[in-house]
ZATIKOL-544247 format. One record per residue (C-alpha): x, y, z. Coordinates in pm, whole numbers, always signed. Example, Ala and Ser with C-alpha at 12.3 -4.5 7.8 and 13.67 -1.06 7.14 Angstrom:
<atoms>
ATOM       px       py       pz
ATOM    +1230     -450     +780
ATOM    +1367     -106     +714
</atoms>
This chain:
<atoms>
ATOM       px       py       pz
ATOM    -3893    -6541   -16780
ATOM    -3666    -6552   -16476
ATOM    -3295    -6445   -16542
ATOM    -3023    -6641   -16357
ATOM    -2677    -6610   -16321
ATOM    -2356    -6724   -16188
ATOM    -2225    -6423   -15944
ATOM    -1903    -6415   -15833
ATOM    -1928    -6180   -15588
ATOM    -2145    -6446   -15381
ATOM    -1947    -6738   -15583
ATOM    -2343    -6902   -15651
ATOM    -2614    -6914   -15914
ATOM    -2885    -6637   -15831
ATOM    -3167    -6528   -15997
ATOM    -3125    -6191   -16156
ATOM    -3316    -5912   -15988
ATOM    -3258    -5542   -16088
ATOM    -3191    -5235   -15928
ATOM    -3442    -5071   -16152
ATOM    -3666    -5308   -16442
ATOM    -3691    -5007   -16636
ATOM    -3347    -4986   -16705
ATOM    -3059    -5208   -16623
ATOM    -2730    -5114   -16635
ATOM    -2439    -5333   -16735
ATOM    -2018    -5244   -16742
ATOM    -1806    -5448   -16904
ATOM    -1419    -5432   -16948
ATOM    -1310    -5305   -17256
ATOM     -963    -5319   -17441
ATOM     -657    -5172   -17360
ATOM     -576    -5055   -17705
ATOM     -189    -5114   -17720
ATOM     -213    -5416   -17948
ATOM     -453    -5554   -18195
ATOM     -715    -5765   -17993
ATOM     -640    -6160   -17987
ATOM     -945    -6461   -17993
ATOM     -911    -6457   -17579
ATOM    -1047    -6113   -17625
ATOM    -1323    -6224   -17870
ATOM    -1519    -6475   -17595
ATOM    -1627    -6150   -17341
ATOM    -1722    -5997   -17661
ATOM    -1961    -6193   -17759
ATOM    -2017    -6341   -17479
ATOM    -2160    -6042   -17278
ATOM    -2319    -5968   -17626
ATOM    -2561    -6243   -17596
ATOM    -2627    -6113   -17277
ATOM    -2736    -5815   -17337
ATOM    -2987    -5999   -17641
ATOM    -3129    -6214   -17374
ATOM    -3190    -5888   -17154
ATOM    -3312    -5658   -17406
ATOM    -3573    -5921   -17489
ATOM    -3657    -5936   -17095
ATOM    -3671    -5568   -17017
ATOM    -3748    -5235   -17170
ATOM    -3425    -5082   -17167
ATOM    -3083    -5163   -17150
ATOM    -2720    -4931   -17083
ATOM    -2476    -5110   -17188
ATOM    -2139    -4965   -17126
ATOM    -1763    -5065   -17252
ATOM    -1492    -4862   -17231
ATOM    -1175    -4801   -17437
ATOM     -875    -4775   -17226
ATOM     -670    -4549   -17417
ATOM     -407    -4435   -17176
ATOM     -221    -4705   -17010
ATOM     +133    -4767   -16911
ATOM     +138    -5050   -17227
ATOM       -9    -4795   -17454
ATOM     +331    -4594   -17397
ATOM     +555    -4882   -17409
ATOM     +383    -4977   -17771
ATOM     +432    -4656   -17912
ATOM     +803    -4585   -17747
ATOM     +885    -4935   -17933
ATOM     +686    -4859   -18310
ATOM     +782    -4471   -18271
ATOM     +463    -4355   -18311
ATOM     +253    -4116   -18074
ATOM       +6    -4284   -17817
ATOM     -294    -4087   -18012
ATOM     -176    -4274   -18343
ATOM     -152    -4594   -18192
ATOM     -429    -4573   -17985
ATOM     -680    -4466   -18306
ATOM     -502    -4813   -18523
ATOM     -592    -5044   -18234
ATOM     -985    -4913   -18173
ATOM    -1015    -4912   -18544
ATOM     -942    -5281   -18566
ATOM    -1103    -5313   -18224
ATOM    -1422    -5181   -18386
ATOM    -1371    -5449   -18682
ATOM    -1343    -5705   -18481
ATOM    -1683    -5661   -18341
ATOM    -1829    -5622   -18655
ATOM    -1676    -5940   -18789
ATOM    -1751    -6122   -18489
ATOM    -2158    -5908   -18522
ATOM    -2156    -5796   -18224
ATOM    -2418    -5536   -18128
ATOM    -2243    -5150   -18055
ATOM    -2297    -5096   -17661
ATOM    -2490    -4784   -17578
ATOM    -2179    -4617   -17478
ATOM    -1817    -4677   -17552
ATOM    -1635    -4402   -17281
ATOM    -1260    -4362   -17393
ATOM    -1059    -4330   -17109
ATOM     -914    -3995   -17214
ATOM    -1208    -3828   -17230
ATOM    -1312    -3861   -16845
ATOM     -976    -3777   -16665
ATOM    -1186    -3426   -16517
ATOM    -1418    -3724   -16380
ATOM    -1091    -3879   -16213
ATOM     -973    -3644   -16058
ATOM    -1235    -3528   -15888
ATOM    -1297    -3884   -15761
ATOM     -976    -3917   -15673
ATOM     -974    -3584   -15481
ATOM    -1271    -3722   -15291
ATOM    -1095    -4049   -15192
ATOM     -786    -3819   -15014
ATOM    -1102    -3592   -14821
ATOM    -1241    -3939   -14720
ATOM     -892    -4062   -14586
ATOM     -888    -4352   -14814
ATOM     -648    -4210   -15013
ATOM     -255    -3999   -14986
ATOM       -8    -3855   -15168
ATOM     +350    -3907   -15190
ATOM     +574    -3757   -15400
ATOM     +303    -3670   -15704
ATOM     +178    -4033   -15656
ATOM     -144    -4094   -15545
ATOM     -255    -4435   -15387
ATOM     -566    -4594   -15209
ATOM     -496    -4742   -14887
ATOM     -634    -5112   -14913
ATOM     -619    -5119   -14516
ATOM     -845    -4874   -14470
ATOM    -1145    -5088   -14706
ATOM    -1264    -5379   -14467
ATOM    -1443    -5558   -14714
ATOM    -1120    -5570   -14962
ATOM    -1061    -5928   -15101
ATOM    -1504    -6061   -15084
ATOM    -1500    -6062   -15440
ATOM    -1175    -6245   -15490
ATOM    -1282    -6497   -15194
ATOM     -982    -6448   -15055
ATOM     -761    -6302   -14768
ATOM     -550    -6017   -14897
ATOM     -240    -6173   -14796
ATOM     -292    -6451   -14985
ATOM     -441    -6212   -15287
ATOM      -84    -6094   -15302
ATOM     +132    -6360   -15254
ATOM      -76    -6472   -15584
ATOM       -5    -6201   -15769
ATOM     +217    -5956   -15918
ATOM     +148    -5630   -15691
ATOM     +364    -5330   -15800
ATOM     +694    -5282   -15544
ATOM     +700    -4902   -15505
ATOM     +896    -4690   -15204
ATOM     +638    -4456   -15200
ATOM     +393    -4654   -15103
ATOM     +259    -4687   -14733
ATOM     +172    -5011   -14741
ATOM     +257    -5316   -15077
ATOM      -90    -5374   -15107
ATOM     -212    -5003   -15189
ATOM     -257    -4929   -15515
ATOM     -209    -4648   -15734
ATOM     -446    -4356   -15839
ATOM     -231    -4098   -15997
ATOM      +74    -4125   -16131
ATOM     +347    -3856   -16256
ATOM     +415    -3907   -16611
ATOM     +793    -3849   -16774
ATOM     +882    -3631   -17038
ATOM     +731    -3693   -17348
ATOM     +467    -3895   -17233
ATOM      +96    -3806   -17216
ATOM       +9    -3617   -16892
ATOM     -312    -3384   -16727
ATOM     -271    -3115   -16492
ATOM     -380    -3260   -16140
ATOM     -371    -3130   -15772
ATOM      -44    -3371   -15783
ATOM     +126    -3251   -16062
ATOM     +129    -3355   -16404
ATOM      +59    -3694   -16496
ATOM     -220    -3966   -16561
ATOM     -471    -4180   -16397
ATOM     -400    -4537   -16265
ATOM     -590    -4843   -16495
ATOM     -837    -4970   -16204
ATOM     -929    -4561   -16171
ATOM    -1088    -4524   -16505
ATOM    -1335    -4778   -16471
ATOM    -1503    -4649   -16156
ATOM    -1499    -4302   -16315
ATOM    -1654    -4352   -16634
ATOM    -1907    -4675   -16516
ATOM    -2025    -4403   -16248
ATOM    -2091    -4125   -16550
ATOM    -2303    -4336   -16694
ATOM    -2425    -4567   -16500
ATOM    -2435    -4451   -16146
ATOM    -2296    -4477   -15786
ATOM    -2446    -4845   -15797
ATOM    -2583    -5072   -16087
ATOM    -2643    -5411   -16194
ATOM    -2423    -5604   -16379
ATOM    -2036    -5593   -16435
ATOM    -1862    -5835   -16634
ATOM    -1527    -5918   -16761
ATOM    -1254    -6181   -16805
ATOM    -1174    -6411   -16530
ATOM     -817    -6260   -16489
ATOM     -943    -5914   -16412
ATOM    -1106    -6052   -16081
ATOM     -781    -5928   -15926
ATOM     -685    -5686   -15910
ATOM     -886    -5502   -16141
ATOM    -1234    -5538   -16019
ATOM    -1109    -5588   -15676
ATOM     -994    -5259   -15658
ATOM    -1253    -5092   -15870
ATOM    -1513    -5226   -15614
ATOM    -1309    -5073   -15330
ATOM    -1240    -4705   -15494
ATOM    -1591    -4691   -15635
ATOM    -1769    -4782   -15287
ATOM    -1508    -4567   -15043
ATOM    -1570    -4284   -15303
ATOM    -1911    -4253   -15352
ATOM    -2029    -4372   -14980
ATOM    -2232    -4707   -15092
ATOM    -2252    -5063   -14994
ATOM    -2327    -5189   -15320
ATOM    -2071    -5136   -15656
ATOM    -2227    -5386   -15904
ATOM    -2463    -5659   -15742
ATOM    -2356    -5886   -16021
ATOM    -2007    -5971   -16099
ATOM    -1984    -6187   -16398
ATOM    -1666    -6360   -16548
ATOM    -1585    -6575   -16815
ATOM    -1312    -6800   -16828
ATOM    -1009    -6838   -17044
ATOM     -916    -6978   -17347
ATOM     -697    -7261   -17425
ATOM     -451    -7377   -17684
ATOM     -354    -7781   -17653
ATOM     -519    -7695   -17247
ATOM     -270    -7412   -17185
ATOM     -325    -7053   -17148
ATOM     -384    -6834   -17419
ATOM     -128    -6576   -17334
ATOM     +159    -6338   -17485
ATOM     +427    -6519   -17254
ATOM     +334    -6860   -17401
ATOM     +368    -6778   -17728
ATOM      +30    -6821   -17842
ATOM     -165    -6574   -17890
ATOM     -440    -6588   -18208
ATOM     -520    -6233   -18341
ATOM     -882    -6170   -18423
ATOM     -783    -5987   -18716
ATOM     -616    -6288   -18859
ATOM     -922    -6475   -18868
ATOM    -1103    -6212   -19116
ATOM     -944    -6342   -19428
ATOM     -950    -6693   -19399
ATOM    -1315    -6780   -19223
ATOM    -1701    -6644   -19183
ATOM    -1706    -6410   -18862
ATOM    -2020    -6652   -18765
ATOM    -1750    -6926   -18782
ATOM    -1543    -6755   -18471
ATOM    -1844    -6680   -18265
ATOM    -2052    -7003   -18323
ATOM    -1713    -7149   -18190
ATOM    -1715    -6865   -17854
ATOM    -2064    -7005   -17748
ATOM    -1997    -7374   -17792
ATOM    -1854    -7417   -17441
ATOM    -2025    -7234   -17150
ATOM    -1881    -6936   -17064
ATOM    -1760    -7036   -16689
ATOM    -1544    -7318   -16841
ATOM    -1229    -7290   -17050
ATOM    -1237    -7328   -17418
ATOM    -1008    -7542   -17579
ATOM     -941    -7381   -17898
ATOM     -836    -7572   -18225
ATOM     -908    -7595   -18574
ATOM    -1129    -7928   -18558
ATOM    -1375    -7697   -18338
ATOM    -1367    -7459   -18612
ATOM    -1417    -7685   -18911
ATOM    -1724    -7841   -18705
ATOM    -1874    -7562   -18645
ATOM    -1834    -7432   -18982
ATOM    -2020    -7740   -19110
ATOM    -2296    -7693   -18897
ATOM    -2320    -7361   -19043
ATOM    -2294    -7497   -19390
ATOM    -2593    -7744   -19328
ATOM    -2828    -7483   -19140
ATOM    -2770    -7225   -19433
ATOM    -2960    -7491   -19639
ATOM    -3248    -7426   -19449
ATOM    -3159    -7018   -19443
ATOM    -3338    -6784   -19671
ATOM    -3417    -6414   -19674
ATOM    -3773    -6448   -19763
ATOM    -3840    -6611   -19428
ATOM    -4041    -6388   -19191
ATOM    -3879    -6379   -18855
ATOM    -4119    -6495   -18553
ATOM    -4095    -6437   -18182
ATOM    -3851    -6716   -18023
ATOM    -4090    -6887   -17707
ATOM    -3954    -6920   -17390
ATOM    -3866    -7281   -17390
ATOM    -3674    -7267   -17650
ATOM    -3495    -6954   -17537
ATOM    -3464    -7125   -17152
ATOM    -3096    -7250   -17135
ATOM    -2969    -6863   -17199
ATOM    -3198    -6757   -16911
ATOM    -3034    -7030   -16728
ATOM    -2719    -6869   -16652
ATOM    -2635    -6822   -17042
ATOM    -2649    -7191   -17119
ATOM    -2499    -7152   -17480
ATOM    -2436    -7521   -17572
ATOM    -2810    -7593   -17421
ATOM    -2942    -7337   -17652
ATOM    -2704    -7523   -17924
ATOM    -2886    -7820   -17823
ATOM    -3219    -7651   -17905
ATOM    -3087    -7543   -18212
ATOM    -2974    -7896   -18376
ATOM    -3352    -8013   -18263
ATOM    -3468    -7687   -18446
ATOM    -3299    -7782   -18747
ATOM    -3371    -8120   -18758
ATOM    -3780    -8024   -18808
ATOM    -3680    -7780   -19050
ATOM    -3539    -8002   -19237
ATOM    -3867    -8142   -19282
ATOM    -4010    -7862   -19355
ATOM    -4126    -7734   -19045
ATOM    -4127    -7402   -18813
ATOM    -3803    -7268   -19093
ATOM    -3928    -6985   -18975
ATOM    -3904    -7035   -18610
ATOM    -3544    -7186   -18655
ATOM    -3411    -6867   -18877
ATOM    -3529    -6628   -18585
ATOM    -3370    -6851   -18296
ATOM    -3031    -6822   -18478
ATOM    -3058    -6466   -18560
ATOM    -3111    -6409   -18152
ATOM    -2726    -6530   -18084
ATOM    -2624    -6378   -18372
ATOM    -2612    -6624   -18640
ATOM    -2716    -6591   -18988
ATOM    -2601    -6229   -19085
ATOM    -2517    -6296   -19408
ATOM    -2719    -6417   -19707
ATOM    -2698    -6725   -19906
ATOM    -2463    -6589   -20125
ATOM    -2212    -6444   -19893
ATOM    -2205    -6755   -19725
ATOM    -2120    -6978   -20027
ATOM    -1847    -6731   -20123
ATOM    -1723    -6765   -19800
ATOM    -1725    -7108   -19850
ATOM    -1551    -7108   -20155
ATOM    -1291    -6846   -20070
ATOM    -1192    -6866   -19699
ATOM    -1305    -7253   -19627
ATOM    -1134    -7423   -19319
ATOM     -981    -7702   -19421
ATOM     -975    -8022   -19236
ATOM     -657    -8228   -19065
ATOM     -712    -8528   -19304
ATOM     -709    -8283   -19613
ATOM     -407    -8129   -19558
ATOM     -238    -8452   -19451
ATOM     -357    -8546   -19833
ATOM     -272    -8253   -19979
ATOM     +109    -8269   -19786
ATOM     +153    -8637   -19949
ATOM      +47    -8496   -20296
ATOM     +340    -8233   -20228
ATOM     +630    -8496   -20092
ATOM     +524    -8710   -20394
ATOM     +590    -8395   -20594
ATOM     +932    -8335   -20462
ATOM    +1027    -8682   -20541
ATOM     +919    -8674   -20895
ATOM    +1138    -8360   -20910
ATOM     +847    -8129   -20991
ATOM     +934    -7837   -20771
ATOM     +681    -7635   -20944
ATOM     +387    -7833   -20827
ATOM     +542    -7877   -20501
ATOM     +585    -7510   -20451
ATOM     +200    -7464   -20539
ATOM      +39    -7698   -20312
ATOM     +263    -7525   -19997
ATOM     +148    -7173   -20111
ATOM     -207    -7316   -20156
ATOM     -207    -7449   -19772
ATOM      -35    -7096   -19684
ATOM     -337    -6941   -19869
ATOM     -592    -7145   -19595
ATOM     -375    -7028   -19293
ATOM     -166    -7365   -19286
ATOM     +253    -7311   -19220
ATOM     +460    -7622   -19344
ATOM     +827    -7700   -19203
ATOM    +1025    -7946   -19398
ATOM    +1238    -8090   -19073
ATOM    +1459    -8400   -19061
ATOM    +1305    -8583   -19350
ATOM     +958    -8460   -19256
ATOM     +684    -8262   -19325
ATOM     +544    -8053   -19009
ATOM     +277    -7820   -19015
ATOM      +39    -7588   -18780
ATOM     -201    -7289   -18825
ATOM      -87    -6938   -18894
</atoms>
């Protein structure tokens, strides 16, 4: 079946055609490990995940590639602030990174580069950029010279000017020009540093990408995917090293991004205040909960995110596990029920296909063909009796029972019985709900 996708690069819907059907090759973004990963994180995770199901089933092999960036200039400012060595706090973070995934069942990529382990590959990449006149020192700096890349802002659809008048582009005296970028980068005492050509010190973020997607994957390959906010100037600027560097036309002919996530329609983001750790999640609700949640909306438009989507989709879990048992042979998925991820990774379409699934198996019907179409986005990893423990232990619980369960506690107060009072608030604490007594009322929101 035809593949089609939203590219960015092109700013259309295209139908996917690959460099090479025996093998595609796919980069996506990985974390910068300086803090544990938070639910924006979570969508490209599983979101590229179910990409690379719906590709595996189209074609014989699949690289999937997603990097660790585990030397970054927030890496040292994490560890300078919790006194511990970037190696230490680099190791926590992929740990839980690697949790995450598994709580969120993810597939393991075929490769997961760490940044650290490639900085040979840099240099030398970065060496070739200076022979090629794209790049110059100054001072033990390196930078690329945007100028001197015509095609510098086509992914972006944008004029450069206007690419950094929108953005926050690094103010440096040793720079040639403000919209260069850096490459290499001396590093101060006591932080990590390689021996270069330009002194001690450590490769630029957009850098590391290019080197290690080209290890693996090649001057040129098919897919690369990511977050909507790394359009620029991370990608930007990866597509402009990569191409200047190794003498191509072509990076990735695919750029795909998904878009953010939302919290009452603003930006999930550290400077609002809002951010929801992944980790957070594990104790109080089924992994399949989280990700059911990631593929209700499609993946180019924002996600609201809030606890009614949660409880809904965990009762839509709860009713399909009726129909779930282990006994039931899994069957090839046909392509018309399978069409709306082939159709630029129509998730709610698929959903769709998924209720009308259910709905015969209920009757008693293709169970067999409905098991198998969940299990292809990742749904029904756990048996029967994981899920009912789940259930019973870490249960969402909805807005109108803990408005019930907050009058059962003011009630409580009034009748003097602190005791009871004091158990109902740590039983809402126990299902991730905070309560504020506040000017003769009762407030509450989720942990």
């Amino acid at each position: 079946m035809d593949i089609f996708l939203t590219n960015n690069l092109t700013n259309k819907k295209e139908q996917f055609v690959p460099k090479n059907s025996e093998n595609i090759g796919m980069y996506v973004c990985g974390p910068t490990v300086y803090d544990d990963p938070h639910i924006g994180n979570a969508r490209p995770l599983v979101i590229f995940d179910i990409l690379f199901k719906v590709l595996k089933n189209n074609f014989p092999k699949v690289t999937y590639v997603r990097n660790i960036t585990d030397i970054d200039d927030k890496i040292i400012k994490a560890s300078q602030e919790q006194k511990i060595s970037t190696k230490e706090l680099t190791e926590k973070v992929t740990f839980s990174f690697f949790e995450d995934c598994n709580f969120l069942n993810c597939e393991d990529p075929t490769h997961q580069p760490k940044a650290t382990e490639h900085i040979t590959l840099m240099i030398e990449m970065i060496n070739d950029l200076i022979k090629k006149g794209y790049a110059y020192e100054n001072k033990s700096h390196v930078y690329f010279e945007v100028k001197k890349f015509s095609d510098y802002g086509n992914l972006s659809n944008k004029k450069l000017e206007d690419l950094i008048a929108g953005s926050r582009v690094e103010i440096s005296e040793n720079k040639k020009n403000s919209e260069d970028f850096v490459l290499w980068k001396p590093s101060n005492k006591d932080e990590p540093s390689w021996d270069s050509p330009w002194g001690k010190g450590r490769p630029g973020w957009h850098l590391e990408c290019s080197a290690m997607s080209k290890k693996f994957l090649g001057n040129e390959f098919d897919i690369h995917g990511g977050g909507i906010d790394l359009i620029f100037p991370h990608h930007e600027n990866e597509i402009a090293q990569s191409r200047c560097a190794n003498d191509t036309k072509v990076f990735a002919n695919y750029w795909i991004h998904n878009a953010f996530i939302t919290m009452s329609n603003e930006k999930m983001a550290k400077s609002q205040g809002n951010i929801l750790k992944i980790k957070n999640f594990r104790n109080k609700i089924s992994g399949q909960v989280i990700r059911f949640a990631l593929m209700s909306t499609h993946y180019k438009q924002p996600l609201d995110w809030n606890n009614k989507l949660l409880v809904d989709c965990q009762s839509t879990l709860d009713k399909w596990y009726r129909i779930y048992s282990l006994n039931l042979k899994s069957v090839k998925v046909p392509e018309k029920i399978l069409k709306p991820l082939y159709e630029d990774l129509n998730t709610p379409g698929y959903i769709a296909n998924l209720h009308q699934l259910y709905e015969r198996a209920n009757k008693g019907e293709d169970k067999e063909l409905f098991v198998s179409a969940c299990k292809f986005i990742g749904l029904f990893n756990e048996n029967n009796e994981q899920w009912e423990k789940y259930k019973k232990d870490k249960a969402l619980m909805s807005e109108n029972e803990i408005k019930i369960k907050i009058e059962l506690r003011n009630k409580a107060r009034e009748n003097k019985d602190y005791k009871e009072a004091d158990r109902i608030r740590d039983e809402l604490s126990d299902k991730g709900v905070l309560i504020e007594d506040k000017d003769g009322k009762t407030l509450w929101k989720f942990k």
